[in-house]
C-alpha positions in Angstrom: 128.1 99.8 142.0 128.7 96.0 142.9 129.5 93.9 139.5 129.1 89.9 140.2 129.7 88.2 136.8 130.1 83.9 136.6 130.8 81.8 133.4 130.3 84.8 131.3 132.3 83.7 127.8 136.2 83.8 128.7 135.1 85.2 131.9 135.2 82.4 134.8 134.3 84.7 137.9 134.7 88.6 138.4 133.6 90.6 141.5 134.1 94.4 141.0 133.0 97.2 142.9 132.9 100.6 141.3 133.1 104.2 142.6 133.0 106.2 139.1 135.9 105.3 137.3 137.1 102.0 137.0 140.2 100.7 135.0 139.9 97.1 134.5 143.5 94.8 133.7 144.8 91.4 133.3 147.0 89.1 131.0 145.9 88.4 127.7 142.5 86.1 127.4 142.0 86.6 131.4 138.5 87.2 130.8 138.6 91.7 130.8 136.2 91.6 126.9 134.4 89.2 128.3 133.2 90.9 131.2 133.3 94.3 129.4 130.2 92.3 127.3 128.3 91.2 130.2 128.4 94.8 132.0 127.2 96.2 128.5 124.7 93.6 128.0 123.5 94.2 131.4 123.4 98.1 131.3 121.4 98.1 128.1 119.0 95.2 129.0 119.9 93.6 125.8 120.8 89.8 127.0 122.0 89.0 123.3 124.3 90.8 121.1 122.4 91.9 117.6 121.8 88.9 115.6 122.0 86.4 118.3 118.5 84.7 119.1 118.0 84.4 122.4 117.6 80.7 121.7 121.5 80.5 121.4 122.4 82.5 124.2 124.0 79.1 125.8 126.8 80.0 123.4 127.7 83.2 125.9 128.5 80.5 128.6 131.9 80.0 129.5 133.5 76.7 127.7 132.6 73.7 130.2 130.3 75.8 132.1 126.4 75.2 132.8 125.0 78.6 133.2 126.4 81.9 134.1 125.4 85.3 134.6 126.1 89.3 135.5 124.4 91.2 138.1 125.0 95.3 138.6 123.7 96.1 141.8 123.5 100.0 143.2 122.0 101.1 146.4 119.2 101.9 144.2 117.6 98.7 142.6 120.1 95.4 140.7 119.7 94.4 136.8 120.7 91.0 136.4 121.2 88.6 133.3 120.9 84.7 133.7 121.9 82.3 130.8 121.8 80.1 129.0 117.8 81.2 129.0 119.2 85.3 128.9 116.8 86.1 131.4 116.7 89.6 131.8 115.6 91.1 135.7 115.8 94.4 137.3 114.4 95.6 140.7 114.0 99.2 141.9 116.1 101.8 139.8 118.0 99.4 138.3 121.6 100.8 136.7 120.7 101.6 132.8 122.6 102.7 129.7 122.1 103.3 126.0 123.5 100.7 123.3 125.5 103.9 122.6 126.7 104.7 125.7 127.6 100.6 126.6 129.7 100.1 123.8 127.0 98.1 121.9 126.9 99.7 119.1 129.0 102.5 117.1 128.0 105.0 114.8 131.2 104.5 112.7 129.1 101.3 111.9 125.6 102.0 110.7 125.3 102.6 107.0 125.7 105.7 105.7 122.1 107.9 105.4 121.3 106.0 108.9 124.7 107.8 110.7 123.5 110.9 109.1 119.9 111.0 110.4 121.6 109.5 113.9 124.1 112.1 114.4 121.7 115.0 113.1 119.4 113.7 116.1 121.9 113.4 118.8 123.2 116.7 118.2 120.2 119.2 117.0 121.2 119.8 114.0 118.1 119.6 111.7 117.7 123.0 110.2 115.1 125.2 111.2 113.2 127.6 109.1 115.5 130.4 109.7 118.7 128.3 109.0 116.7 127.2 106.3 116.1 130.9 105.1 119.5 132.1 105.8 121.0 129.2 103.1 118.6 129.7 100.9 119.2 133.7 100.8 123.5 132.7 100.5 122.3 130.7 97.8 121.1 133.0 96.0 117.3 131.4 95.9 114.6 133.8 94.6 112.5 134.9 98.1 109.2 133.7 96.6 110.6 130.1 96.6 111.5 130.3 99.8 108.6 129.9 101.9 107.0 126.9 99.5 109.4 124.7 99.8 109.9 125.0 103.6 106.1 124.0 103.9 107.1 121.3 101.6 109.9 120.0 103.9 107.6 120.1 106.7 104.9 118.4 105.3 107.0 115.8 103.3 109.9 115.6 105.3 113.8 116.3 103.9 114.4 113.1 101.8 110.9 113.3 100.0 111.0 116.9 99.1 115.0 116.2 97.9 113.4 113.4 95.7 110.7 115.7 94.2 113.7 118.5 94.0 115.3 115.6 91.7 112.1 114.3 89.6 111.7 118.2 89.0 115.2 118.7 87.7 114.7 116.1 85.8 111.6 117.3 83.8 113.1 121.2 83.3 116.7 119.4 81.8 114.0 117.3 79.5 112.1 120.8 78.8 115.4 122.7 78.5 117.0 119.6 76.0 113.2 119.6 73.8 113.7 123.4 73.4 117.4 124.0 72.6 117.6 120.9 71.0 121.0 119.8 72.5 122.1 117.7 75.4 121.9 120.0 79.1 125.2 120.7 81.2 124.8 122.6 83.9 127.9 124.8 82.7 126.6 124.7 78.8 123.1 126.1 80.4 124.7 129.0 82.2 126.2 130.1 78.8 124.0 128.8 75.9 122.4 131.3 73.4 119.7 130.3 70.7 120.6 130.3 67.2 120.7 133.6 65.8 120.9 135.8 69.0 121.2 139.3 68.9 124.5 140.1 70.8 123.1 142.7 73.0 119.5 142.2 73.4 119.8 141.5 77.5 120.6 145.0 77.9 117.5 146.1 76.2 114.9 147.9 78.0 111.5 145.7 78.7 109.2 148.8 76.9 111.6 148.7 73.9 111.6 144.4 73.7 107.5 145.1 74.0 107.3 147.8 71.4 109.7 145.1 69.4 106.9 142.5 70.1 103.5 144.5 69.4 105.5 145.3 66.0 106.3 141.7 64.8 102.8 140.7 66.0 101.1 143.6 63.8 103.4 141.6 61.1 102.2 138.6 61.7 98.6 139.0 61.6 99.3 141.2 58.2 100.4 138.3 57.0 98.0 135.9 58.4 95.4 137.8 57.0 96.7 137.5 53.5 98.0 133.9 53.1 95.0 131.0 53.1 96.2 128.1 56.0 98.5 125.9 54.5 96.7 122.7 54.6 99.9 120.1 54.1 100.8 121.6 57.6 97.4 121.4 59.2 97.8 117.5 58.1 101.1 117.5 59.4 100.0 118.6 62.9 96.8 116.5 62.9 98.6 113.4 62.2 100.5 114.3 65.8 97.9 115.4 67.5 96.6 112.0 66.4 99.3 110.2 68.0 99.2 111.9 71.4 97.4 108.6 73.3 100.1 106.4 72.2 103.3 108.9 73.1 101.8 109.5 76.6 101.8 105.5 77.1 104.7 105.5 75.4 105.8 107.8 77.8 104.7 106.6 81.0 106.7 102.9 80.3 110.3 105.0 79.8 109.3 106.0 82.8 108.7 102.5 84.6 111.5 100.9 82.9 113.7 104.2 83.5 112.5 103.8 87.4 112.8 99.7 87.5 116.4 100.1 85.9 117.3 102.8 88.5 115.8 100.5 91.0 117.8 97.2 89.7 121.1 99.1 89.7 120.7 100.4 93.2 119.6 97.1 94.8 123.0 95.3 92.3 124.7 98.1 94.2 124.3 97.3 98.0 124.8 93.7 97.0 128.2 94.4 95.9 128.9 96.4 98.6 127.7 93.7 100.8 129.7 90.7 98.9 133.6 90.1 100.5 136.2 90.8 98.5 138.3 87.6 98.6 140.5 88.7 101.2 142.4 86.7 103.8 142.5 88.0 107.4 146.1 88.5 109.0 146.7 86.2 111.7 149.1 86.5 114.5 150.8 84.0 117.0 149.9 83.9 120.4 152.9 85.0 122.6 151.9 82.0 125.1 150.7 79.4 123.7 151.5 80.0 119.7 147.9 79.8 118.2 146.6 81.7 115.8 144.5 84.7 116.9 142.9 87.4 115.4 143.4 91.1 116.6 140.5 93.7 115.8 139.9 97.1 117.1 141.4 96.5 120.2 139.6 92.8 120.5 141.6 89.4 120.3 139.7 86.0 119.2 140.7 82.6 118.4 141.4 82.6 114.2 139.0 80.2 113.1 137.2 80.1 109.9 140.7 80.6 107.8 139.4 81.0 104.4 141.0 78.5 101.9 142.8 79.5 98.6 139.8 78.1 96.8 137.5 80.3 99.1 139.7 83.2 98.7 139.3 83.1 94.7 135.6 82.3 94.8 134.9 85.3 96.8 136.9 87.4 94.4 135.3 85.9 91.5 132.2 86.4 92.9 132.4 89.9 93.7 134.1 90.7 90.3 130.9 89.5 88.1 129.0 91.5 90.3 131.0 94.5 89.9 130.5 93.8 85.9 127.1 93.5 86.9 126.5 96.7 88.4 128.4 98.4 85.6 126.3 96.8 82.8 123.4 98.2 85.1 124.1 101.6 85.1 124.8 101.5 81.4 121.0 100.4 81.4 119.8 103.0 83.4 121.4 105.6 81.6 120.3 104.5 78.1 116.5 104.1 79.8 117.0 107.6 81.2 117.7 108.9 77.5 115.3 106.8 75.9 112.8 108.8 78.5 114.1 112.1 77.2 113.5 111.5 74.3 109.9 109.9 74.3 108.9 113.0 76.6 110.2 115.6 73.3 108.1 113.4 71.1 104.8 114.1 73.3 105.7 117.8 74.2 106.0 117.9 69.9 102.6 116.7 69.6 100.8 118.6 72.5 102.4 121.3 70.7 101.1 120.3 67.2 97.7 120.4 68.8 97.9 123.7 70.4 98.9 124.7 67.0 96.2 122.9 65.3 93.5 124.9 68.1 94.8 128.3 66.7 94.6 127.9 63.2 91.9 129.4 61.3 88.7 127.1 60.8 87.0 127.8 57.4 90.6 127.5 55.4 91.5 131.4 55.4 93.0 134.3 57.8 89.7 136.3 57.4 87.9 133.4 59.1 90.6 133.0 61.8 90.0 137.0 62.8 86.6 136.1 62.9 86.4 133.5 65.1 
């Protein structure tokens, strides 16, 4: 392949010809990054590096220069760039690469679930149903799950069945908290006993715990039958039953603001992330001429754009109050998330009230209730 590059950045002229491997050398700012960029840009068909309109592509021109260019020719067809327009032309089978594969871009860089999805592509690695299977069995995951949630993951896709996974867990911890009355942890759950257990009673046999049941139920109903419906509790439950519309709006804004704060604190989140931290880079003298340059990853530029003291500590401020901002955040979110808990145990109460209410007895005795 013949490489013809003119006024390329630091580049003034190169012309290369390459078998298969080439190793490229020179002294320091003799132009080798430069035309490392314009072989890149060229193999990609990208004329512009990411973020760069192509309006402002006479910035790639070499300092005192009018227009310059890179052309990668083969025996096969030519690709060629020409700035300052960054007018991209091939012919035939023009020489091509990925923005991976020039150097263009880096998966070290993308942000975190985008390298994950990226790598999982590049190398096969989304599960199939039988990896799927096999985890779920070393899990420990009852069979009958199994086979619904893989349809759900291939109708929904991995990150929307993870989120319903999540809303789920969310609504058994509430259901779990309503009914034991205390706050969940996952070790607490794997050990917690009602009040008043009888030590012993897992081991009992289902017939026995059923013959336990139809007993206490013959009980029950002796009872029933004997004691009239005590009518301060059937006031009690209507007045809940009563209150059922308001709880389920109540309800349903814990959940906005729950979801809004969650939102807020995520969005505060990757804007802190995002903010610099104050930080000065380290400059080093150039051996030849005793400027300032900057060395990164391998790459040397001119230091410009020092920060100033002032700079330095406005950053820093700056990325303080947002860090306080972010932690008052998820102080919000976590009081919305318990202010939902407990407004979804105040409507389960009342739904309960009214199934309750549905089984009492409706002419004011047990001898009624049998009847109807």
């Amino acid at each position: 392949m013949q490489i013809k590059i003119n006024d390329f950045m630091g580049c003034q002229t190169a012309d290369i010809v390459v078998s298969h491997i080439a190793l490229l050398g020179g002294r320091n700012a003799q132009g080798k990054s430069s035309a490392c960029r314009a072989i890149a840009y060229a193999l990609a068909g990208q004329p512009v590096p990411a973020g760069l309109n192509k309006s402002a592509a006479g910035a790639l021109i070499r300092t005192g220069a009018a227009k310059g260019g890179v052309e990668l020719k083969t025996d096969d067809g030519v690709v060629s760039i020409a700035y300052p327009k960054a007018i991209l032309a091939s012919d035939g089978m023009a020489p091509r690469a990925s923005v991976w594969a020039a150097g263009l871009k880096t998966i070290a860089e993308l942000p975190d679930k985008e390298r994950v999805e990226t790598i999982r592509s590049l190398i096969s690695a989304t599960p199939t149903q039988e990896d799927f299977t096999q985890a779920c069995h070393e899990a420990g995951i009852d069979e009958k799950f199994i086979a619904p949630l893989w349809t759900l993951i291939t109708k929904e896709g991995w990150e929307a069945a993870h989120k319903k996974g999540q809303d789920k867990g969310r609504e058994i911890k509430a259901q779990w908290e309503y009914a034991s009355g205390e706050k969940y942890g996952e070790k607490k759950a794997e050990t917690w006993l009602p009040h008043n257990w009888s030590a012993g009673i897992e081991h009992t046999s289902k017939d026995s715990l059923e013959a336990i049941v139809t007993g206490a139920r013959a009980d029950l109903e002796t009872q029933i039958a004997q004691t009239a419906v005590d009518e301060e509790r059937v006031a009690q439950l209507t007045a809940l039953v009563e209150q059922i519309p308001a709880l389920a709006d109540a309800l349903g804004e814990k959940r906005a603001a729950e979801e809004n704060a969650e939102t807020a604190n995520q969005t505060a989140a990757k804007e802190l992330q995002a903010l610099p931290r104050g930080v000065q880079k380290q400059a080093v003298a150039c051996p030849h001429c005793a400027g300032s340059l900057f060395v990164e990853g391998g790459k040397v530029s001119k230091a410009e754009g020092l920060l100033t003291q002032e700079q330095i500590t406005a950053q820093a401020d700056a990325h303080a109050k947002m860090t306080t901002k972010v932690a008052g955040l998820r102080e919000v979110a976590e009081a919305c998330r318990k202010e939902t808990a407990a407004a979804h145990m105040a409507h389960q109460s009342a739904v309960k009230a009214q199934a309750e209410l549905e089984r009492m007895p409706k002419g004011g005795n047990a001898q009624n209730w049998r009847k109807n």
